[in-house]
N, CA, C and O atoms as CSV, one atom per row, in Angstrom:
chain,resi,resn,atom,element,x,y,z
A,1,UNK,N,N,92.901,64.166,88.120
A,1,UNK,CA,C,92.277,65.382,87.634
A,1,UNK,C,C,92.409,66.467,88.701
A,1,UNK,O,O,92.167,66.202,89.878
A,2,UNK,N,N,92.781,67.660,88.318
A,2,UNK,CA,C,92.891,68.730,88.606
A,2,UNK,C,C,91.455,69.807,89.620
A,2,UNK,O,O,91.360,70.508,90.628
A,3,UNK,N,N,90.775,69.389,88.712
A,3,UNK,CA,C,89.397,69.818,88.899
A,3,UNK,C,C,88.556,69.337,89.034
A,3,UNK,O,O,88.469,68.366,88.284
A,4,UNK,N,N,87.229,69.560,90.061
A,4,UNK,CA,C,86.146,68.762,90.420
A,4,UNK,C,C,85.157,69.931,90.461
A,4,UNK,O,O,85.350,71.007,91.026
A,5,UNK,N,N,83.975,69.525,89.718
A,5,UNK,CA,C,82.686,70.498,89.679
A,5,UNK,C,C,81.709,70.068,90.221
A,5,UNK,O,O,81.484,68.881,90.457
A,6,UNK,N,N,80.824,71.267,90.552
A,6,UNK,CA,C,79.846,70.545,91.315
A,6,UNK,C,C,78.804,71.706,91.200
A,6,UNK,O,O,79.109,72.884,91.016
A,7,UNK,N,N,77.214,71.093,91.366
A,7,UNK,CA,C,76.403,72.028,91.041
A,7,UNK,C,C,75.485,71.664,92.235
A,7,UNK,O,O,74.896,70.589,92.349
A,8,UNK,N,N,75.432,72.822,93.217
A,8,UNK,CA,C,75.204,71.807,94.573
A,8,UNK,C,C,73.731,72.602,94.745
A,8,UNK,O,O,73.469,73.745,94.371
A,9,UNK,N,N,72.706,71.484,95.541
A,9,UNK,CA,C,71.450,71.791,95.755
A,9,UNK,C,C,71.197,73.326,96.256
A,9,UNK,O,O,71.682,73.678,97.332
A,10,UNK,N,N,70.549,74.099,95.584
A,10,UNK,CA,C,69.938,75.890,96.310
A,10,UNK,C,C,70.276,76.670,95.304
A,10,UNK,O,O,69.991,77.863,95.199
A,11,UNK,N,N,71.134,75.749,94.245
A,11,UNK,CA,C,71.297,76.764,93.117
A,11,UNK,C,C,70.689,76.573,91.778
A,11,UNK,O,O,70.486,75.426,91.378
A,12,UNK,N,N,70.358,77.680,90.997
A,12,UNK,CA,C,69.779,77.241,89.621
A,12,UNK,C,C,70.062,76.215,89.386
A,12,UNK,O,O,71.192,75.812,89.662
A,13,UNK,N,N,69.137,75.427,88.792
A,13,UNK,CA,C,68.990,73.677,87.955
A,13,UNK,C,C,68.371,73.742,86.949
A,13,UNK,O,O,67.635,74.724,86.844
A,14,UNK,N,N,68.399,72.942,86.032
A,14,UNK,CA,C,69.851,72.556,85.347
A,14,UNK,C,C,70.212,74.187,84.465
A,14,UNK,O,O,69.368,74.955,84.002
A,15,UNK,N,N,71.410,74.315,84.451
A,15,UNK,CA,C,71.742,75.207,83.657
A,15,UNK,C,C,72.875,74.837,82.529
A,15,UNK,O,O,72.880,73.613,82.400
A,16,UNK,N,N,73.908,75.508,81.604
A,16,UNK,CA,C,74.641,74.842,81.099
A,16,UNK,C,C,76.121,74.624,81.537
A,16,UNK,O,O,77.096,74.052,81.051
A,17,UNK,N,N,75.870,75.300,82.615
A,17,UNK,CA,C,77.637,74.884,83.235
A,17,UNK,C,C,77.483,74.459,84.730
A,17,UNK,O,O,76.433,74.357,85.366
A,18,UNK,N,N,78.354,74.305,85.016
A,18,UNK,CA,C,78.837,73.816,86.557
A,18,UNK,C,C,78.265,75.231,87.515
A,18,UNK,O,O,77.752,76.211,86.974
A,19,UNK,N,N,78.475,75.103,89.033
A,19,UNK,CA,C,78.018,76.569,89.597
A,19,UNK,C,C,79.148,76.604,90.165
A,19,UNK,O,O,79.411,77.767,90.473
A,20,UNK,N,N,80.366,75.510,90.604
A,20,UNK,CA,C,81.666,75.530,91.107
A,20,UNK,C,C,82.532,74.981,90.592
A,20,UNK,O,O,82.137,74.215,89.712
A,21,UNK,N,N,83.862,75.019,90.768
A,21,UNK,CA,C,84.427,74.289,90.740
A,21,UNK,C,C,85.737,74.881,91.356
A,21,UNK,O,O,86.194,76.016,91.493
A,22,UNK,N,N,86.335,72.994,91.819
A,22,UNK,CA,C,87.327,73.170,93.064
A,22,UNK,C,C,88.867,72.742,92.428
A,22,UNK,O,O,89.199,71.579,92.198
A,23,UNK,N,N,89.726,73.947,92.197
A,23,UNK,CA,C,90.869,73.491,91.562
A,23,UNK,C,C,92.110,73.406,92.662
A,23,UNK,O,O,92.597,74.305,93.348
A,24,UNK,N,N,92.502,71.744,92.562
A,24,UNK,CA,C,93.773,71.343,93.482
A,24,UNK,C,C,95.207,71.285,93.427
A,24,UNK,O,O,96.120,70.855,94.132
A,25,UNK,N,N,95.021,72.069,91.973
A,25,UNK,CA,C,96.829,72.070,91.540
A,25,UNK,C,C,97.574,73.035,91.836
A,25,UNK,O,O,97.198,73.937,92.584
A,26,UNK,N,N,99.004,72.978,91.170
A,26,UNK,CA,C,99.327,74.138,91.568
A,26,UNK,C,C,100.290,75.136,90.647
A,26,UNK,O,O,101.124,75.954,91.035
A,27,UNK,N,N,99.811,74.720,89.045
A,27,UNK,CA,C,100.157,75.356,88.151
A,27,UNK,C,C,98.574,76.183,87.856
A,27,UNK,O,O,97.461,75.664,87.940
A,28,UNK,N,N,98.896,77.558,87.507
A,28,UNK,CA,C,97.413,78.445,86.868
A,28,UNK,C,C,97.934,78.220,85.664
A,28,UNK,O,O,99.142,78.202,85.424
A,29,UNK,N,N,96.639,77.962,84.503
A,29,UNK,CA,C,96.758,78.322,83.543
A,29,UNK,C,C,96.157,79.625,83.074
A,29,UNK,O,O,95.143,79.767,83.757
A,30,UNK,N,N,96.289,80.737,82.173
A,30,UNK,CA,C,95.516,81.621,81.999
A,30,UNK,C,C,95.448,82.518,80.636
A,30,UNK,O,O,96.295,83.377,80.389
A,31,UNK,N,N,94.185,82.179,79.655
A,31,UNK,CA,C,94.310,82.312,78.324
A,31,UNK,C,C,93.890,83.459,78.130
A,31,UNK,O,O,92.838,83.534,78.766
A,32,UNK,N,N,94.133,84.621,77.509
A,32,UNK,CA,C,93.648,85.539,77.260
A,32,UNK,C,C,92.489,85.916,76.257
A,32,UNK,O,O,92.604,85.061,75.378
A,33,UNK,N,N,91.642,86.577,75.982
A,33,UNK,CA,C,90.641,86.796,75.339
A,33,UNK,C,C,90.319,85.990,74.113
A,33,UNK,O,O,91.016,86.546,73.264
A,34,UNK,N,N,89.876,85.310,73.694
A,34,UNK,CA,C,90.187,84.450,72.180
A,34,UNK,C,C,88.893,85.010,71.070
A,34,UNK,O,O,87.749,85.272,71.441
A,35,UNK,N,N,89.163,85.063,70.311
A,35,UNK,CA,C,88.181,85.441,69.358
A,35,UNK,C,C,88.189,84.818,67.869
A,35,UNK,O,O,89.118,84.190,67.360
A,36,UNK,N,N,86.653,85.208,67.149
A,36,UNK,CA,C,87.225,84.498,65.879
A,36,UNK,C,C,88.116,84.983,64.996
A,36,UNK,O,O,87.800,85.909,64.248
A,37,UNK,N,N,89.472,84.361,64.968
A,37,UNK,CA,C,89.941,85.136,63.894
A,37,UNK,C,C,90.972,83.966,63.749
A,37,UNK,O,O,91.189,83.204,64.692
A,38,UNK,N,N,91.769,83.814,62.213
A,38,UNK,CA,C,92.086,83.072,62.245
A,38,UNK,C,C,93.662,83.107,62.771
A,38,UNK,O,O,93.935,84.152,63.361
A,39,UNK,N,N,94.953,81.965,62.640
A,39,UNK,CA,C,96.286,83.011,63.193
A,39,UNK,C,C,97.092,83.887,62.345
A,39,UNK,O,O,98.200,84.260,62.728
A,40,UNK,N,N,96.621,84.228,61.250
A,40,UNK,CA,C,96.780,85.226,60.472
A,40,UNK,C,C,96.259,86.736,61.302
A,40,UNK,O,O,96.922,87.702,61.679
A,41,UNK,N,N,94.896,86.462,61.376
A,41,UNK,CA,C,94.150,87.587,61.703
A,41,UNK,C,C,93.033,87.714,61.283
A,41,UNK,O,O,92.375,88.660,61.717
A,42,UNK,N,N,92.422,86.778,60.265
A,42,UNK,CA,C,91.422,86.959,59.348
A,42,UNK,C,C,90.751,86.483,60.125
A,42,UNK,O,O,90.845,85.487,60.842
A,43,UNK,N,N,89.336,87.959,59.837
A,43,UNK,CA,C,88.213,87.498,60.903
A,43,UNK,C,C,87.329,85.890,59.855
A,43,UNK,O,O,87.308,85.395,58.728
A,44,UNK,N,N,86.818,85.720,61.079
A,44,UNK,CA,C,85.905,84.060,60.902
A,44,UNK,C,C,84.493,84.482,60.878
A,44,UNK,O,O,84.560,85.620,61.343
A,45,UNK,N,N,83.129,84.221,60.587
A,45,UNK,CA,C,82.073,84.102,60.497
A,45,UNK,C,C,81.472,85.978,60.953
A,45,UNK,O,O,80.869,86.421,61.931
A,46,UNK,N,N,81.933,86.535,59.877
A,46,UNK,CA,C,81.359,87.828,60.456
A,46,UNK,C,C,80.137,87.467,60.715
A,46,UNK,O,O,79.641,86.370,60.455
A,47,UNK,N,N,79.503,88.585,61.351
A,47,UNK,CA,C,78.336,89.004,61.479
A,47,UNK,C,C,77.111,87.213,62.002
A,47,UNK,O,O,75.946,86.861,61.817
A,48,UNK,N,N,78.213,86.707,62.601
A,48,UNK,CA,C,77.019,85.321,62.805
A,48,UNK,C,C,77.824,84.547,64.252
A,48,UNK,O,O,78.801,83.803,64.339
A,49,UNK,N,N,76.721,85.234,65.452
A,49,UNK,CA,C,77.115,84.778,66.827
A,49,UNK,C,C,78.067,83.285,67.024
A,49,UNK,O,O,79.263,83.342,67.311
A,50,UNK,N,N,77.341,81.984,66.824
A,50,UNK,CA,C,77.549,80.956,66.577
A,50,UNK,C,C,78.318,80.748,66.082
A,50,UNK,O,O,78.928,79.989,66.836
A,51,UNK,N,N,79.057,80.892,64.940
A,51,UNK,CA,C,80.028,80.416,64.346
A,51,UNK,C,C,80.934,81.151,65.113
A,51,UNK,O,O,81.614,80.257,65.617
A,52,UNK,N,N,81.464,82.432,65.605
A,52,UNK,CA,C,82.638,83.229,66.409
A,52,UNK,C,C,82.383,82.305,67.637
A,52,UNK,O,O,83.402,81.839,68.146
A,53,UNK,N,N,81.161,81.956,68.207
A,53,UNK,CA,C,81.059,81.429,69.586
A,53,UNK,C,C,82.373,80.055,69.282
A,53,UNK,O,O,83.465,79.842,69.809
A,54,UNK,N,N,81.830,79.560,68.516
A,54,UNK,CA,C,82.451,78.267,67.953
A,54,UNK,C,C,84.485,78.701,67.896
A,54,UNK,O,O,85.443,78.392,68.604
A,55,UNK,N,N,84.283,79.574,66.592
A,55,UNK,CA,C,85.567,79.605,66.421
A,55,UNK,C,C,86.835,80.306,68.210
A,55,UNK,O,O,87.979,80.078,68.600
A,56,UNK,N,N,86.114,80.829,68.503
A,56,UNK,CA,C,86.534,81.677,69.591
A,56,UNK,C,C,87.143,80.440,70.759
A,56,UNK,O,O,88.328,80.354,71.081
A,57,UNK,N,N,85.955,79.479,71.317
A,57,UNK,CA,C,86.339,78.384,71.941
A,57,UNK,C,C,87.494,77.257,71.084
A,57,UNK,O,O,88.119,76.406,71.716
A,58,UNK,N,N,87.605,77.395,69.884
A,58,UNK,CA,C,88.435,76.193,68.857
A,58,UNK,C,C,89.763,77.210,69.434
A,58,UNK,O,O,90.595,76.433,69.904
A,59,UNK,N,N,90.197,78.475,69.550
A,59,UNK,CA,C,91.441,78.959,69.680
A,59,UNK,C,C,91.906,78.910,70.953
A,59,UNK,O,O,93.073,78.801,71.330
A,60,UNK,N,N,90.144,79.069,72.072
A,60,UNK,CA,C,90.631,78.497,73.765
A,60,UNK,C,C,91.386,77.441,73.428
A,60,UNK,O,O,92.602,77.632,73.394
A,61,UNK,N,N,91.000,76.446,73.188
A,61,UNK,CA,C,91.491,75.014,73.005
A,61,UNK,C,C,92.855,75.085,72.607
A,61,UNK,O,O,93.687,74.344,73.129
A,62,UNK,N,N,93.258,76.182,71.439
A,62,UNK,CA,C,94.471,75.713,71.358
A,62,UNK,C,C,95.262,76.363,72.149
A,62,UNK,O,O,96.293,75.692,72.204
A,63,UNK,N,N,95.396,77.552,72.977
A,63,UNK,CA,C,95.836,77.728,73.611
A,63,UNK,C,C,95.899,77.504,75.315
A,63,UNK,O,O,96.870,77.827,76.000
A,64,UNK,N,N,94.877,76.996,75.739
A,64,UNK,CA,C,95.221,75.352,76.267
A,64,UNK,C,C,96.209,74.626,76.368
A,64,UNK,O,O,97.107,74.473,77.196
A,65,UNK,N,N,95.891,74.138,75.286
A,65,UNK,CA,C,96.671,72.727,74.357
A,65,UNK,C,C,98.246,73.501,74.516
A,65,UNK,O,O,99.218,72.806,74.812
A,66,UNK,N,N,98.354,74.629,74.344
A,66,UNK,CA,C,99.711,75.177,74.792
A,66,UNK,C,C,101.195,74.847,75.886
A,66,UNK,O,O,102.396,74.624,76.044
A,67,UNK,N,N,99.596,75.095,76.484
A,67,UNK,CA,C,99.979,75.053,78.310
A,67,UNK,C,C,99.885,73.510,78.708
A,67,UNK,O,O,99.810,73.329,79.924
A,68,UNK,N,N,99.877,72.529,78.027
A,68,UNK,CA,C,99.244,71.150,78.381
A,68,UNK,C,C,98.004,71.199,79.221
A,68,UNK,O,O,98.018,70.687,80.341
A,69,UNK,N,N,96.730,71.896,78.656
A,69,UNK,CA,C,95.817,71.727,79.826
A,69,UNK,C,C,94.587,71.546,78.933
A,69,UNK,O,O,94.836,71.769,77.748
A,70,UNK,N,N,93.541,71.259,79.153
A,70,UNK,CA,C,92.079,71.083,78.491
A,70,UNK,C,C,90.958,71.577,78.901
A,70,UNK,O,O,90.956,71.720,80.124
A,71,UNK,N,N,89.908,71.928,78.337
A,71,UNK,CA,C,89.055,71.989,78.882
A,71,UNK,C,C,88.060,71.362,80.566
A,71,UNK,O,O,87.264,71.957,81.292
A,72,UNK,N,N,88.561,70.112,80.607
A,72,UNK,CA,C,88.352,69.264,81.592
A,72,UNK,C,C,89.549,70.533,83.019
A,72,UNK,O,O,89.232,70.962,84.129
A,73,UNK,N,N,90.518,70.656,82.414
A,73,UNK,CA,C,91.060,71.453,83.492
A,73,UNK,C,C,91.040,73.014,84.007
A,73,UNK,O,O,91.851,73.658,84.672
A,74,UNK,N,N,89.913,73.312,83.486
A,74,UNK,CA,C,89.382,74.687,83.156
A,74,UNK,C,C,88.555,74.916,84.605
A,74,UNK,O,O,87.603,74.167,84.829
A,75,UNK,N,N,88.991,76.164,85.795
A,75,UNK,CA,C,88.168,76.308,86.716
A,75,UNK,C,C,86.938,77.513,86.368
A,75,UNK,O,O,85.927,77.661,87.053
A,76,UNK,N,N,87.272,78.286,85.195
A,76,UNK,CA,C,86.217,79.483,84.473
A,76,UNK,C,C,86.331,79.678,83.640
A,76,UNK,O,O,87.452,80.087,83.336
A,77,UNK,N,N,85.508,79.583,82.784
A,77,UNK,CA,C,85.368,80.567,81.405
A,77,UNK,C,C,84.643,81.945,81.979
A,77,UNK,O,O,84.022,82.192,83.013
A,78,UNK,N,N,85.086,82.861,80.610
A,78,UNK,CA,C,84.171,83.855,81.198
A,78,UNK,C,C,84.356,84.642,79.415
A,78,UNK,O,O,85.361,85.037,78.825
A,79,UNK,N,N,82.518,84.601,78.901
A,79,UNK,CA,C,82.294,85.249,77.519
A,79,UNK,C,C,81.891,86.539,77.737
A,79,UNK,O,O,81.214,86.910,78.696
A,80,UNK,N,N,82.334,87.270,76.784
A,80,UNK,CA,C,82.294,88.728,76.408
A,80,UNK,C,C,81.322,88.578,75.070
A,80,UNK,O,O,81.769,88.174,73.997
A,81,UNK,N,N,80.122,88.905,75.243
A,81,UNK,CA,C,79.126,89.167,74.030
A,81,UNK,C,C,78.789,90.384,73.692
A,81,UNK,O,O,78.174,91.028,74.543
A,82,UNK,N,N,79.063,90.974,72.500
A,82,UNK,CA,C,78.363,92.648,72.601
A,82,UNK,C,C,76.863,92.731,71.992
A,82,UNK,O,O,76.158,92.095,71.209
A,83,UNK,N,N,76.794,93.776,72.731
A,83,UNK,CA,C,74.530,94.220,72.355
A,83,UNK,C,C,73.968,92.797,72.523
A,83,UNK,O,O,73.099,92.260,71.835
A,84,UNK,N,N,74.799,92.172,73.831
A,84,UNK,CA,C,73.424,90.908,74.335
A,84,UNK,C,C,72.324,91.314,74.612
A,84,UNK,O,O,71.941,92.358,75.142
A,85,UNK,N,N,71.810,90.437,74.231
A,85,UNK,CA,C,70.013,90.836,74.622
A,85,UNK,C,C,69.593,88.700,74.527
A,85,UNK,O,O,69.924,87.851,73.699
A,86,UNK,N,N,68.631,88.608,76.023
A,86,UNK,CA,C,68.028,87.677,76.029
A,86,UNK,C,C,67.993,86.633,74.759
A,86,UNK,O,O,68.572,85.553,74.646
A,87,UNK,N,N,67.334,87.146,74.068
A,87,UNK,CA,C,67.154,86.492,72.433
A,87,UNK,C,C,68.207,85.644,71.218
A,87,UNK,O,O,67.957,84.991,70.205
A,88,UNK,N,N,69.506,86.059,71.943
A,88,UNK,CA,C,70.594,85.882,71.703
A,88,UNK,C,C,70.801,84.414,71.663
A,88,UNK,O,O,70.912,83.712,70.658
A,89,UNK,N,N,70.844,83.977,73.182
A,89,UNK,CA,C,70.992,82.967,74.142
A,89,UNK,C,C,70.680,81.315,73.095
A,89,UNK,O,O,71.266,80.262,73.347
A,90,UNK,N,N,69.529,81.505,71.828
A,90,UNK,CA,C,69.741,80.118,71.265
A,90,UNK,C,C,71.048,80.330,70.354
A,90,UNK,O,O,71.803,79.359,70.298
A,91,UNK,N,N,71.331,81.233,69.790
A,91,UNK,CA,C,72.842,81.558,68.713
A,91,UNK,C,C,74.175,81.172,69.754
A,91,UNK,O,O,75.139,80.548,69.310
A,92,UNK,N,N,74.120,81.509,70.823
A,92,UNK,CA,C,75.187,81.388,71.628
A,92,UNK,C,C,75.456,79.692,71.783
A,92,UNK,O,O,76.405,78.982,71.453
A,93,UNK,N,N,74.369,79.456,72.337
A,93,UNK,CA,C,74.122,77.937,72.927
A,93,UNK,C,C,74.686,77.242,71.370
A,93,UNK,O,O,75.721,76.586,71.251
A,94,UNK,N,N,73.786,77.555,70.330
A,94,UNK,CA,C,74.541,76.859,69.165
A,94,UNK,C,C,75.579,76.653,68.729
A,94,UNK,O,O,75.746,75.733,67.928
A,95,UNK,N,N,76.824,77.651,69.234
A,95,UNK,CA,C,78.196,77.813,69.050
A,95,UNK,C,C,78.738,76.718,69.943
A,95,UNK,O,O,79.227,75.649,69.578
A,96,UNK,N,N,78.559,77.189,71.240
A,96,UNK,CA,C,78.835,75.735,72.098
A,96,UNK,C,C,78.663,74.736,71.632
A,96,UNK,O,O,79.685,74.103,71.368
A,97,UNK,N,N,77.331,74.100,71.301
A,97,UNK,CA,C,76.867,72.683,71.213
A,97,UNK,C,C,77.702,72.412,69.866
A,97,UNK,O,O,78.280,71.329,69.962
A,98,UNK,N,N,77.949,73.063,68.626
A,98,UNK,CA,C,78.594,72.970,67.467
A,98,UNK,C,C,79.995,72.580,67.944
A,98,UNK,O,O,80.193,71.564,67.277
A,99,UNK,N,N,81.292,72.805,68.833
A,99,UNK,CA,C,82.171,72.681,68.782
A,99,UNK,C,C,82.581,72.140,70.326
A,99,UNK,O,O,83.716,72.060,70.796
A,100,UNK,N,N,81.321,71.799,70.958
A,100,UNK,CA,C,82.037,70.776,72.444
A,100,UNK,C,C,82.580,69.919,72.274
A,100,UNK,O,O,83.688,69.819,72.803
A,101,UNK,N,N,82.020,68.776,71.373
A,101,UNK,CA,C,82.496,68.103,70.967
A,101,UNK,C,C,83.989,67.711,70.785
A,101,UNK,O,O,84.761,67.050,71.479
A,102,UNK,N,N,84.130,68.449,69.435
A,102,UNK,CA,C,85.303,68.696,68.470
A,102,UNK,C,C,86.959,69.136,69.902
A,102,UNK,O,O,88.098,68.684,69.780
A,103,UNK,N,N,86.489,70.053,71.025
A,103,UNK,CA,C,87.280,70.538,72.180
A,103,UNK,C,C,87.522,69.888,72.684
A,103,UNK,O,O,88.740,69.802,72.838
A,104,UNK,N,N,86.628,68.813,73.421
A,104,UNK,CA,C,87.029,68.439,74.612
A,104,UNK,C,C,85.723,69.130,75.826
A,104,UNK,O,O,85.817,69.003,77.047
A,105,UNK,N,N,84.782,69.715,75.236
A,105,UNK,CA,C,84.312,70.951,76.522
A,105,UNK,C,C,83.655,69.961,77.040
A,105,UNK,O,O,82.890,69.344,76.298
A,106,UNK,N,N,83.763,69.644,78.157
A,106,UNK,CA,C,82.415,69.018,79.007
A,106,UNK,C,C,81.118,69.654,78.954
A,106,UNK,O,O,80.874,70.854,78.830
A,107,UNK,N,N,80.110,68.423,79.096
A,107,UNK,CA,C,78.958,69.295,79.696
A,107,UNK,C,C,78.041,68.707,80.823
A,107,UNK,O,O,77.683,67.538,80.681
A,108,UNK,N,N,77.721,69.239,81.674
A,108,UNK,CA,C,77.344,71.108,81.800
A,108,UNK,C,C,79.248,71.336,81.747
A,108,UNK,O,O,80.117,70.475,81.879
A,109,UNK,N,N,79.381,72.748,81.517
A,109,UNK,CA,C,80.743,73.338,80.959
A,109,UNK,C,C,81.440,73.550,82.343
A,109,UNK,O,O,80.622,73.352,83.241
A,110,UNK,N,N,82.313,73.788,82.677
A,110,UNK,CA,C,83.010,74.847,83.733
A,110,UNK,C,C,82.023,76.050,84.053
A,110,UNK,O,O,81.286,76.545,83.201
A,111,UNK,N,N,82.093,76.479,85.418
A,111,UNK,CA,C,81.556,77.516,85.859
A,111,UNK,C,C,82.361,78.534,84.972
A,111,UNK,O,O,83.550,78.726,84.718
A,112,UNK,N,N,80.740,79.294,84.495
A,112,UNK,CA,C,80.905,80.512,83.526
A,112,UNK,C,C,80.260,81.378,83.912
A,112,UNK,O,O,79.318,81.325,84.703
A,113,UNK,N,N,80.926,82.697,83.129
A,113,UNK,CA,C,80.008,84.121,83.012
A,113,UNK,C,C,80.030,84.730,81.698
A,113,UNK,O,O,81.020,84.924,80.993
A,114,UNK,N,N,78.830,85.006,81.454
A,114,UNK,CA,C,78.269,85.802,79.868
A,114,UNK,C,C,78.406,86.722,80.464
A,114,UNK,O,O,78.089,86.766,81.653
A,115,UNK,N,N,78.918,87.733,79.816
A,115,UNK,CA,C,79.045,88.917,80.241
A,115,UNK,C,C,78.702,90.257,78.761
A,115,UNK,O,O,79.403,90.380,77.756
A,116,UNK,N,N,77.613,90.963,79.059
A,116,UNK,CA,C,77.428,91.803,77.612
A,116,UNK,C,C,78.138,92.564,77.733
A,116,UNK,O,O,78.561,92.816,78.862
A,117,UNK,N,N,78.565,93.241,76.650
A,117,UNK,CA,C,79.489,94.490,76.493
A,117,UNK,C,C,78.912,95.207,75.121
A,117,UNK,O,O,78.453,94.541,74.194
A,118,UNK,N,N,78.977,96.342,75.111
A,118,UNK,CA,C,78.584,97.137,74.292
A,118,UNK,C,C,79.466,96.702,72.597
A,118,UNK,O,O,79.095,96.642,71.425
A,119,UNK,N,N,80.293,96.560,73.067
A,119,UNK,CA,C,81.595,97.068,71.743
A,119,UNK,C,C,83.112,96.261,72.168
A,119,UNK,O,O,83.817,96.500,73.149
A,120,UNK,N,N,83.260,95.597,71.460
A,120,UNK,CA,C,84.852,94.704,71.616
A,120,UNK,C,C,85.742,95.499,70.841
A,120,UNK,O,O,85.391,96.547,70.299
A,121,UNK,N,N,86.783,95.065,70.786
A,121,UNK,CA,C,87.982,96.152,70.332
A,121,UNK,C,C,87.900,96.217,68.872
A,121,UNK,O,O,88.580,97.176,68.504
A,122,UNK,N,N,87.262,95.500,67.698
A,122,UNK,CA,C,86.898,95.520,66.524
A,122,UNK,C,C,85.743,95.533,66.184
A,122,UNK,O,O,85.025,95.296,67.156
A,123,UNK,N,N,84.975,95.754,64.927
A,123,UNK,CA,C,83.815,95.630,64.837
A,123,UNK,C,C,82.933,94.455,64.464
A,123,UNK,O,O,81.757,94.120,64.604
A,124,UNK,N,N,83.783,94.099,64.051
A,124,UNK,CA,C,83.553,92.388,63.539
A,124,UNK,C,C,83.557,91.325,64.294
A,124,UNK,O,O,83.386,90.219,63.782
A,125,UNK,N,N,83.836,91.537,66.200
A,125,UNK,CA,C,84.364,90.308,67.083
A,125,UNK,C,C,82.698,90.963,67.817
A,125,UNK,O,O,82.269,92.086,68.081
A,126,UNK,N,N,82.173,89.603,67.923
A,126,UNK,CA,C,81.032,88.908,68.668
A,126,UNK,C,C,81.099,89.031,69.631
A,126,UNK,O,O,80.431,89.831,70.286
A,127,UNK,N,N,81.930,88.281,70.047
A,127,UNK,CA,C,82.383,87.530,71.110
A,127,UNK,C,C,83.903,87.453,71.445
A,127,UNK,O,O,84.733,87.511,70.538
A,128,UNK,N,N,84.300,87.309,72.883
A,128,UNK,CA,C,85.589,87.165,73.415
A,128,UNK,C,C,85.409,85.841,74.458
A,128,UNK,O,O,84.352,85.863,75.088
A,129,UNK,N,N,86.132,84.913,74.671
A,129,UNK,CA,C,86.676,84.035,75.554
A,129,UNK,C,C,87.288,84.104,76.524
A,129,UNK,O,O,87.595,82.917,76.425
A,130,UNK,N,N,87.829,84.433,77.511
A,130,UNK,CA,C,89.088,83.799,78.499
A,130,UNK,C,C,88.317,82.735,79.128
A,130,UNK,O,O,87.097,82.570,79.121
A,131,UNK,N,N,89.750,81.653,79.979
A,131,UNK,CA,C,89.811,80.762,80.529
A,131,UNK,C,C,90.842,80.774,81.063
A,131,UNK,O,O,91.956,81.075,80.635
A,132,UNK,N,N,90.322,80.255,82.578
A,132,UNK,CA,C,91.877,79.617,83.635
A,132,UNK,C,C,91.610,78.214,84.226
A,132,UNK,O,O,90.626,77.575,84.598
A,133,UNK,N,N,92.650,78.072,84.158
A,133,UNK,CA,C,92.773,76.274,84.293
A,133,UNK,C,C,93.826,76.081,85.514
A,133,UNK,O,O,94.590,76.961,85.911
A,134,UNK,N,N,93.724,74.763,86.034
A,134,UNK,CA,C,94.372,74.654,86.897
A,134,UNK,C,C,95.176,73.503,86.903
A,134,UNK,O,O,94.431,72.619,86.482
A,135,UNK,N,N,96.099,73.092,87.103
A,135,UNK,CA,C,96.687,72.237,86.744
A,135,UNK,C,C,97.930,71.140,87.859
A,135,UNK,O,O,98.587,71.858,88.611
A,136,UNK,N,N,98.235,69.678,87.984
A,136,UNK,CA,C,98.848,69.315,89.173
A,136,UNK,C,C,100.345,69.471,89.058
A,136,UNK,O,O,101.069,69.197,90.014
């Protein structure tokens, strides 16, 4: 394995991802924004966090799966949510827990960042994805 995580004593406990992780390879992988939509284009679960959370990570995966790499070889995610607000946080979590499984995502996940944003490039996208992976 590529990657080793670690959530080392002085930092928030328990949370849902890793607080590090140490990648030893020496291929990058690096997925660009993923969202729900399908590979047509057709958006997925308007207007419902969770299900885009879901679908958004099912397209990480496949583009991944591209690169020969997985979730397990993932040194960051990093989500793009628009008009986050606190309250959010059980819809989000539900998207995850709905499709870790089904991925491959470990848990706690790869060191992540939620990140709010006002407005994504459509009106209908929730949420955005990237991920980089590392690979031997």
């Amino acid at each position: 394995m590529s990657v080793r995580y670690l959530s080392p004593d002085g930092l928030t406990q328990p949370v849902p991802y890793h607080h590090v992780a140490v990648g030893t390879g020496t291929r990058h992988v690096h997925v660009s924004g993923q969202i729900a939509r399908t590979a047509d284009g057709t958006p997925v679960a308007t207007g419902d966090l969770a299900g885009q959370v879901a679908h958004a990570l099912r397209n990480t995966a496949i583009g991944l799966a591209a690169a020969g790499a997985a979730f397990t070889d993932v040194v960051r995610l990093t989500f793009y949510v628009t008009q986050w607000a606190p309250e959010k946080i059980a819809a989000f979590m539900a998207g995850v827990e709905q499709v870790a499984a089904e991925i491959g995502l470990p848990t706690p996940m790869p060191p992540a960042s939620l990140i709010g944003v006002d407005y994504l490039f459509e009106p209908d996208v929730l949420v955005e994805v990237e991920a980089t992976a590392i690979l031997d």
